[in-house]
C-alpha beads as a LAMMPS data file, in Angstrom:
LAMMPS data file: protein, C-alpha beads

303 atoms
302 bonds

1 atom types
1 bond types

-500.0 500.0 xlo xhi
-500.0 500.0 ylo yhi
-500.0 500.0 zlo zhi

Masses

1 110.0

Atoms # bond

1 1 1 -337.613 205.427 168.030
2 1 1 -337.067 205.533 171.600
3 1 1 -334.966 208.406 173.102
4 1 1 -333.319 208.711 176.986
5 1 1 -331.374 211.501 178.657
6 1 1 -328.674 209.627 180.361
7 1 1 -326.747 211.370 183.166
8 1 1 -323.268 211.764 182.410
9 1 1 -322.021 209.342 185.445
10 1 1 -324.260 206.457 184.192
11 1 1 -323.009 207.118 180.684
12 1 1 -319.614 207.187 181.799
13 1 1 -320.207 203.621 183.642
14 1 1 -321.677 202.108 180.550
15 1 1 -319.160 203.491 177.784
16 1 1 -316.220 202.322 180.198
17 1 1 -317.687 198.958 180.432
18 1 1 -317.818 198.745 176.331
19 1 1 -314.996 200.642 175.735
20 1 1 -311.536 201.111 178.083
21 1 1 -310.660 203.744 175.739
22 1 1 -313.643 205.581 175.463
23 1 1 -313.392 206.580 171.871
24 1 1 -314.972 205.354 169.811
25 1 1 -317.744 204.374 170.974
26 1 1 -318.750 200.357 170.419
27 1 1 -320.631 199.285 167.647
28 1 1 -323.587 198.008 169.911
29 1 1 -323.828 201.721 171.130
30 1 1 -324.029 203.729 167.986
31 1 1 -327.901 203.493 167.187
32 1 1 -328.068 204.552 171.633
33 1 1 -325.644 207.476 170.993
34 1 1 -327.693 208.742 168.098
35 1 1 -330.548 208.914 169.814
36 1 1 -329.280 209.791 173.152
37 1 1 -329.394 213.625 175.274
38 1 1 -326.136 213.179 177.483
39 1 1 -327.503 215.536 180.491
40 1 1 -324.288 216.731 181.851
41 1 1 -325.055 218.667 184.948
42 1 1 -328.718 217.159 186.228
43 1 1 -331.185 219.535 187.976
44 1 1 -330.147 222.595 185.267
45 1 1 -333.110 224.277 183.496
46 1 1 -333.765 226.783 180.522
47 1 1 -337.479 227.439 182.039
48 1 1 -337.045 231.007 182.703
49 1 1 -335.287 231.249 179.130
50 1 1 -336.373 233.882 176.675
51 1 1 -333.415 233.763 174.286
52 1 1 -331.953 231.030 172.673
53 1 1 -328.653 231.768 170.371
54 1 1 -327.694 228.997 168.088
55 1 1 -323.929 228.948 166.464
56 1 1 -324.972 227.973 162.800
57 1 1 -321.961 225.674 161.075
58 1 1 -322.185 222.553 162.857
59 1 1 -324.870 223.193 165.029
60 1 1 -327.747 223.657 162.453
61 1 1 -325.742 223.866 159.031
62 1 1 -323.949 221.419 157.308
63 1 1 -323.158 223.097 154.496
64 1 1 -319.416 223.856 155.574
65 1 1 -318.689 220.354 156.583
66 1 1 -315.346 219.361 156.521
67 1 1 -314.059 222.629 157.356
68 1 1 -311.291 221.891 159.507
69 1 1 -310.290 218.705 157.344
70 1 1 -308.947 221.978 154.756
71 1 1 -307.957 224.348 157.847
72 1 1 -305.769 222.131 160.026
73 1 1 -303.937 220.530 156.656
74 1 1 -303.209 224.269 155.592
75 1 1 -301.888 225.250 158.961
76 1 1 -299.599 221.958 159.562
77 1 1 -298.169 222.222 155.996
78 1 1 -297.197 225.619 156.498
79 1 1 -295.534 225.073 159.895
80 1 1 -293.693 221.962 158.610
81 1 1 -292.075 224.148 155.489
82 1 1 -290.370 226.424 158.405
83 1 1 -288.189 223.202 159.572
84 1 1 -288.152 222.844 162.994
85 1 1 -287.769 219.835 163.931
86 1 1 -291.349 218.916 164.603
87 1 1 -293.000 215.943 163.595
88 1 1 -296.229 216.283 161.427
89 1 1 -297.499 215.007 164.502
90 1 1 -297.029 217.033 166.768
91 1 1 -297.540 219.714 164.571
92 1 1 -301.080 218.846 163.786
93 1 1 -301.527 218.294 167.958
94 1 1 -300.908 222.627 167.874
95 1 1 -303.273 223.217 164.827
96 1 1 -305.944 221.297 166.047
97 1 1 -305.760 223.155 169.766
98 1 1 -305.568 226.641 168.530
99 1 1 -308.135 225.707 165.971
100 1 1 -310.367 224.460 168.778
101 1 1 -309.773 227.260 170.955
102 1 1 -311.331 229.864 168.424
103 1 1 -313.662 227.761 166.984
104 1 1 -316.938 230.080 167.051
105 1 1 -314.843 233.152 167.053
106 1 1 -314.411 235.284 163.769
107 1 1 -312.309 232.778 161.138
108 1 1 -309.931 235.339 161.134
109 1 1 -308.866 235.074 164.622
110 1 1 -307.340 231.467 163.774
111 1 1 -305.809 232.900 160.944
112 1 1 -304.182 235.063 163.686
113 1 1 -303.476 232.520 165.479
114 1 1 -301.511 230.784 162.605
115 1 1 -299.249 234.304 162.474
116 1 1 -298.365 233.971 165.508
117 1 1 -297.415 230.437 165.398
118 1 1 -295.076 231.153 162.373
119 1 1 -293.261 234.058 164.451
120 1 1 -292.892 232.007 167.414
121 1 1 -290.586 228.943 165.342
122 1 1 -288.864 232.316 163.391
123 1 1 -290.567 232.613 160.796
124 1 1 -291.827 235.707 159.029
125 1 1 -295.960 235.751 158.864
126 1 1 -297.828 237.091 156.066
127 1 1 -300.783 239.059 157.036
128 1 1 -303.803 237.192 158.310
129 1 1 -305.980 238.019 155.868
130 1 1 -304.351 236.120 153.335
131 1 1 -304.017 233.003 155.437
132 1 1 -307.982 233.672 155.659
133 1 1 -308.139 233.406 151.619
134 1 1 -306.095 231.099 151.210
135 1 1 -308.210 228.532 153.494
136 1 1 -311.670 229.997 152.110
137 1 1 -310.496 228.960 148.454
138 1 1 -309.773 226.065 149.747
139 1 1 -312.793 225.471 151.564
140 1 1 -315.198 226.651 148.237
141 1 1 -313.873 223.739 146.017
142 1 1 -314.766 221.777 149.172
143 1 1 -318.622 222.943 149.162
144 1 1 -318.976 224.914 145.936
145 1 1 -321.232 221.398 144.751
146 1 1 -323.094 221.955 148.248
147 1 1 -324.174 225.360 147.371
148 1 1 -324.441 225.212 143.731
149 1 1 -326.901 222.518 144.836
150 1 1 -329.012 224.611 146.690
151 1 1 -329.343 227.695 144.878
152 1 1 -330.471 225.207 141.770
153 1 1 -333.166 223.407 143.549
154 1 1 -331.215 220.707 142.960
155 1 1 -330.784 219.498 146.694
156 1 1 -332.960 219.723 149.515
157 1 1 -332.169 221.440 152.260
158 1 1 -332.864 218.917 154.741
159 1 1 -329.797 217.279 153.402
160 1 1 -327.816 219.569 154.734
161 1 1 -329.435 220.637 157.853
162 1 1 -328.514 218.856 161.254
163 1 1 -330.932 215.750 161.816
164 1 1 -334.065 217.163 163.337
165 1 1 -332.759 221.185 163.379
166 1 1 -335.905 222.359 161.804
167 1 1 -338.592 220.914 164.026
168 1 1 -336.508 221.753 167.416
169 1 1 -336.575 225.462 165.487
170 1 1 -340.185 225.493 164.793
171 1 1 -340.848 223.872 168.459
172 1 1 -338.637 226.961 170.631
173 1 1 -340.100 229.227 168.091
174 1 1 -343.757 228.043 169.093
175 1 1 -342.473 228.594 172.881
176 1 1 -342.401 232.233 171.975
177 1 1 -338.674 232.499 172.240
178 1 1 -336.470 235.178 170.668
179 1 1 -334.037 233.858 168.350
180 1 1 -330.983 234.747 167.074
181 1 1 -328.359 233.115 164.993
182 1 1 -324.548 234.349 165.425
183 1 1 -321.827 232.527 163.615
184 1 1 -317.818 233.135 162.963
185 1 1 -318.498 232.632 158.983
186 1 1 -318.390 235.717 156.934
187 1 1 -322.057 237.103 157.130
188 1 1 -322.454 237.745 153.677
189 1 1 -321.557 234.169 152.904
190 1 1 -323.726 232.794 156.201
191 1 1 -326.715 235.084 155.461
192 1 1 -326.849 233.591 152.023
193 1 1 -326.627 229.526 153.622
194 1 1 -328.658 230.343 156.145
195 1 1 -331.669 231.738 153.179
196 1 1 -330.784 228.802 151.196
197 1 1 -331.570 226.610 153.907
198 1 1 -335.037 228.231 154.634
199 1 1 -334.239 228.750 158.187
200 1 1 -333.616 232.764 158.512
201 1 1 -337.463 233.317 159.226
202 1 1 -336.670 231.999 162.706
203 1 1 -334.450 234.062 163.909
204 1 1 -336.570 237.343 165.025
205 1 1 -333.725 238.191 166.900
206 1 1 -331.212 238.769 164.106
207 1 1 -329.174 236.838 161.874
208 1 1 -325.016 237.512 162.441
209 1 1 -321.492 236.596 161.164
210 1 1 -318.346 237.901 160.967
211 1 1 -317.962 241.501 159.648
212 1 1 -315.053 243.218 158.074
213 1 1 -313.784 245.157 160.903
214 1 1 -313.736 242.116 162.899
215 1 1 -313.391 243.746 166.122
216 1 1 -317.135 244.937 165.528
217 1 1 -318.494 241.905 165.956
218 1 1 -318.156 238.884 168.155
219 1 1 -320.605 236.529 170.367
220 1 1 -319.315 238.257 173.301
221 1 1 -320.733 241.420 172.015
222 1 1 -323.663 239.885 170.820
223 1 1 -324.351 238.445 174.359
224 1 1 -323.970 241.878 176.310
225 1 1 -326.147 243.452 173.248
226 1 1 -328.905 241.491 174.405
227 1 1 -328.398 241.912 177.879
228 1 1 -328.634 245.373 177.781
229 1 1 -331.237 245.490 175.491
230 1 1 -333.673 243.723 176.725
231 1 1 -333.350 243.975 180.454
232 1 1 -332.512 240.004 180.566
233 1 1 -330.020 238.220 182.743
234 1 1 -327.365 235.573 181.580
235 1 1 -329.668 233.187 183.184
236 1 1 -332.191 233.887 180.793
237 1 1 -330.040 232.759 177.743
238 1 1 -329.956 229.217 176.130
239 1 1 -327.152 228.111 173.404
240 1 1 -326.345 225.460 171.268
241 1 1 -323.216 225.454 169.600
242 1 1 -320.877 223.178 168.678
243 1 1 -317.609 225.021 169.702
244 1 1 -315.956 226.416 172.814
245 1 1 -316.311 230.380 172.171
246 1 1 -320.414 229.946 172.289
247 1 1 -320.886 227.683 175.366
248 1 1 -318.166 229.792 177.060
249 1 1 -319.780 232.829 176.703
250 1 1 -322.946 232.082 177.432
251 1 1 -321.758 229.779 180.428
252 1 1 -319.674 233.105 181.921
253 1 1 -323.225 234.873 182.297
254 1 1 -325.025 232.397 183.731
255 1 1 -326.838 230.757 180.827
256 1 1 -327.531 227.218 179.899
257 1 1 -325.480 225.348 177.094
258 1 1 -325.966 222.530 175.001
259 1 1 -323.526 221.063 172.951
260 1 1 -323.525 219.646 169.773
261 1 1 -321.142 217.064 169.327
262 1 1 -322.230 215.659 165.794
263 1 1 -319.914 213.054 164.228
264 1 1 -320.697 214.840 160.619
265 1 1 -321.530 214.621 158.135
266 1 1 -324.150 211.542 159.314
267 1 1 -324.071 213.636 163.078
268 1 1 -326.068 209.774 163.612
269 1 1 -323.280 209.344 166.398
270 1 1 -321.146 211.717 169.033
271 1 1 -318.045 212.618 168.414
272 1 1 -315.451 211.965 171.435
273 1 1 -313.104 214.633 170.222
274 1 1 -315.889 217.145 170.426
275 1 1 -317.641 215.819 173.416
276 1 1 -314.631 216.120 175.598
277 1 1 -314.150 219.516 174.895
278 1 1 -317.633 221.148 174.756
279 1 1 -318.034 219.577 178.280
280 1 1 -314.535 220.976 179.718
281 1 1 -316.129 224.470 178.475
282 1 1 -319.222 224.010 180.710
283 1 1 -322.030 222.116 178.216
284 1 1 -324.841 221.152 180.070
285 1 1 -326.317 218.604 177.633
286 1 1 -324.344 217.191 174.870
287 1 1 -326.099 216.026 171.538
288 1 1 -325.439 214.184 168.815
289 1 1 -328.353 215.611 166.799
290 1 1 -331.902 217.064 167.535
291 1 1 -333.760 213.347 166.820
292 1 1 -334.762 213.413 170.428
293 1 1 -336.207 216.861 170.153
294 1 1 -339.435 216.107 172.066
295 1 1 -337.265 214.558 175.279
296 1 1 -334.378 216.911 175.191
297 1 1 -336.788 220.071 174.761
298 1 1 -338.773 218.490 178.146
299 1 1 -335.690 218.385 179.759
300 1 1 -334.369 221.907 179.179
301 1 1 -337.608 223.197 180.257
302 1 1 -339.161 221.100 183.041
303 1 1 -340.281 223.134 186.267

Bonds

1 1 1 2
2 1 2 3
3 1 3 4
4 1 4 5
5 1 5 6
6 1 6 7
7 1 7 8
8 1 8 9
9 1 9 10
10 1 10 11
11 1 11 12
12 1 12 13
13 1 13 14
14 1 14 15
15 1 15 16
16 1 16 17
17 1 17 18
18 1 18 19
19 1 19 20
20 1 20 21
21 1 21 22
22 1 22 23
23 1 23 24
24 1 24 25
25 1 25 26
26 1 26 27
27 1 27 28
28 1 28 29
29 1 29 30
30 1 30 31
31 1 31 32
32 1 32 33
33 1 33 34
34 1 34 35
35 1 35 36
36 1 36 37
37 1 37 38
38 1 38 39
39 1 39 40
40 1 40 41
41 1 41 42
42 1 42 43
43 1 43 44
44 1 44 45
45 1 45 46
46 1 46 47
47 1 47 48
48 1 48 49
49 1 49 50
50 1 50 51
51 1 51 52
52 1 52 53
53 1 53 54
54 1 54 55
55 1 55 56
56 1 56 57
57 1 57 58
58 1 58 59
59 1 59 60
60 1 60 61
61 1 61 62
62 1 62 63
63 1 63 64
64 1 64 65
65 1 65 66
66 1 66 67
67 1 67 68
68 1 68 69
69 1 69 70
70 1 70 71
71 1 71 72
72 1 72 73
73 1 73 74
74 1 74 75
75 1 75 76
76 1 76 77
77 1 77 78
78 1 78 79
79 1 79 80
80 1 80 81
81 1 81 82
82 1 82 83
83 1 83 84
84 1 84 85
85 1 85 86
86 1 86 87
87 1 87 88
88 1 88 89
89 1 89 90
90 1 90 91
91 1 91 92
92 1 92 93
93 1 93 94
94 1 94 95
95 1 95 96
96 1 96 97
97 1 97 98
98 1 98 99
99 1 99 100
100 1 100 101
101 1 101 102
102 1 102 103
103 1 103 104
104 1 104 105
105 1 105 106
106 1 106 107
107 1 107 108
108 1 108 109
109 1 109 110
110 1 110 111
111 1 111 112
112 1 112 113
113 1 113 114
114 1 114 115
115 1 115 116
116 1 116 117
117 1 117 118
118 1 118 119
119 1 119 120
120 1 120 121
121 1 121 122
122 1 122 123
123 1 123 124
124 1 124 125
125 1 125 126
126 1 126 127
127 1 127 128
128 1 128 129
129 1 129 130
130 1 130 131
131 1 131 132
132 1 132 133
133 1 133 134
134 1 134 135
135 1 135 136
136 1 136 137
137 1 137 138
138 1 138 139
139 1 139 140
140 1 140 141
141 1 141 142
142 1 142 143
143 1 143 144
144 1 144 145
145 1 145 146
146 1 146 147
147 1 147 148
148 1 148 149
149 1 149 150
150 1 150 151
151 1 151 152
152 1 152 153
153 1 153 154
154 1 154 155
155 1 155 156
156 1 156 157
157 1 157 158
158 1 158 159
159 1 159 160
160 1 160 161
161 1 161 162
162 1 162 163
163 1 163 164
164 1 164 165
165 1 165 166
166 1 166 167
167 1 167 168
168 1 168 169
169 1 169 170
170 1 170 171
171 1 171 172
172 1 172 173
173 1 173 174
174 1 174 175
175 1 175 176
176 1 176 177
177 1 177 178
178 1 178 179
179 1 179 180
180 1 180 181
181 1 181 182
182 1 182 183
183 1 183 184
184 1 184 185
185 1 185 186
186 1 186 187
187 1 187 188
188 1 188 189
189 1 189 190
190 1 190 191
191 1 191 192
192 1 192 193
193 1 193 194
194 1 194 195
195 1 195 196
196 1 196 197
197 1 197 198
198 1 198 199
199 1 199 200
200 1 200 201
201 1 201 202
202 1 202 203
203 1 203 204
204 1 204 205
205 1 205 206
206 1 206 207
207 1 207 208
208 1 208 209
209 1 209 210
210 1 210 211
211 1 211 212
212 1 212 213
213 1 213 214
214 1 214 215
215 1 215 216
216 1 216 217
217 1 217 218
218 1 218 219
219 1 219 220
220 1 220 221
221 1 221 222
222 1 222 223
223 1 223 224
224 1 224 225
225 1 225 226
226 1 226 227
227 1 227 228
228 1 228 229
229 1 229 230
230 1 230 231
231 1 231 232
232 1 232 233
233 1 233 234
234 1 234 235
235 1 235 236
236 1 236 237
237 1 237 238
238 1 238 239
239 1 239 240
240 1 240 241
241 1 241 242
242 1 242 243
243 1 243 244
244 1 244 245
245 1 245 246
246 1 246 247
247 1 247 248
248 1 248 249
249 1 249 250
250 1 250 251
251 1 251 252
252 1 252 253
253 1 253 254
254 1 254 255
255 1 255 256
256 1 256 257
257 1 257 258
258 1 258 259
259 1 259 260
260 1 260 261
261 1 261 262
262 1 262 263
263 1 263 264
264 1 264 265
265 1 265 266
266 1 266 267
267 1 267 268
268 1 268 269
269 1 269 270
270 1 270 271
271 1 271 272
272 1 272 273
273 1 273 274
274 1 274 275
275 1 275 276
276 1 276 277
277 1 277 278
278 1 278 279
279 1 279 280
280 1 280 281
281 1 281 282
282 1 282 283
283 1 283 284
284 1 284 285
285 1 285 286
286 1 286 287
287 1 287 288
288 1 288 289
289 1 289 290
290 1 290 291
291 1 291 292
292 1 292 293
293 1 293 294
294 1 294 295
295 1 295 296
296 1 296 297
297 1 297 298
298 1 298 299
299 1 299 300
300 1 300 301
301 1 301 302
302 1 302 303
């Protein structure tokens, strides 16, 4: 297997040359895009890092694949019952950019998000909250299998971990980093995926998801929590995530991002739609998976 890191103006040259359009990506590229670490902004380091936060769904689990193939459905059928005059496509064009927007924040925030759609066209909400259970049901017949799966000893757990996710944990780990995991999922539902995994032993620095009162918890928060904790600066912070609230935050204090653009659930190519956006929200590196640990890991942390 042979990795590169590929500045983003040489991989712009070649993808242009196979592709006008960009997306998606030739054939005679996929097997290069798997294995490839797209370095975004050359001459950035994590060497002074001595926390790392990963975002968990997408980034390291694949458990709740598929998640926004139930959300974004929900959310356009619902808009399209209030009559408008919208097209299904332009419909789904809103959905997918508010859904995009929050993704990383607390799934209730989207769910928000939706309310305020509906009241905008003239329509009369219900509360969030049962937008939020309506799209969890949803969701569950989705993965219910996944987890069932897993809690059986049925699966194993590599099947539903991002391509090389453990060893790039047990490698940062070894570096003598402080970890944490922070995600937007329900914590007694991540907590649980997260153990069923056999990841949570990593994360010394806490294991987080959304909370009740969802104004008690956010990335944000946990961000300035470990600033002020631990006498760090922002510059001493390293993310991966696969949505804009994570590599914003931690790009706003100074931090280094890398995004994980997966094409799941294979995540054995990038995904344009993803790519785009986690690099106009400041990603450094952009990933497909964590196959090129070794090269990717010597990037981030060369002197």
């Amino acid at each position: 297997m042979t990795c590169r890191t590929t500045p983003y103006y040489k991989f712009r040259q070649r993808l242009v040359k196979g592709s006008p359009h960009c997306c998606p990506p030739p054939t005679a590229y996929l097997l290069e895009w798997s294995l490839m670490i797209e370095n975004i902004r050359p001459g950035v380091s994590a060497r002074n890092a001595r926390v790392v936060i990963f975002d968990f769904d997408g980034t390291l689990s694949l458990i709740r694949s598929g998640w926004m193939d139930v959300m974004v459905p929900m959310m356009v059928e619902i808009l399209a019952d209030l009559k408008t005059g919208e097209t299904e496509e332009q419909l789904r064009t809103v959905v997918e950019d508010l859904v995009w927007r929050l993704t990383g924040k607390e799934t209730i925030y989207q769910m928000i998000a939706l309310a305020e759609a509906i009241e905008a066209r003239g329509g009369k909400p219900l509360d969030p909250l049962a937008y939020k259970k309506m799209y969890l049901d949803g969701l569950w017949e989705k993965i219910e299998s996944r987890v069932e799966s897993l809690r059986k000893g049925q699966a194993d757990p590599e099947q539903y971990l991002v391509p090389g996710a453990r060893a790039l944990l047990e490698e940062l780990k070894g570096r003598g980093l402080t970890m944490y995991l922070a995600s937007g999922t329900d914590e007694i539902y991540m907590k649980e995926e997260a153990r069923l995994l056999g990841i949570t032993g990593y994360f010394g620095g806490g294991v987080y998801g959304a909370l009740e009162d969802y104004k008690s918890f956010s990335k944000a928060i946990l961000i300035q929590r470990i600033l002020s904790s631990a006498e760090l600066s922002g510059q001493q912070i390293l993310v991966f995530g696969d949505g804009y609230v994570e590599i914003e935050e931690v790009k706003n204090v100074g931090g280094v991002a890398v995004g994980v653009a997966s094409e799941e659930p294979a995540c054995t190519r990038v995904d344009e739609w993803k790519r785009q956006r986690l690099i106009g929200v400041g990603a450094d590196y952009i990933v497909p998976n964590f196959l090129c640990r070794e090269e990717l890991v010597s990037s981030l942390f060369s002197a």
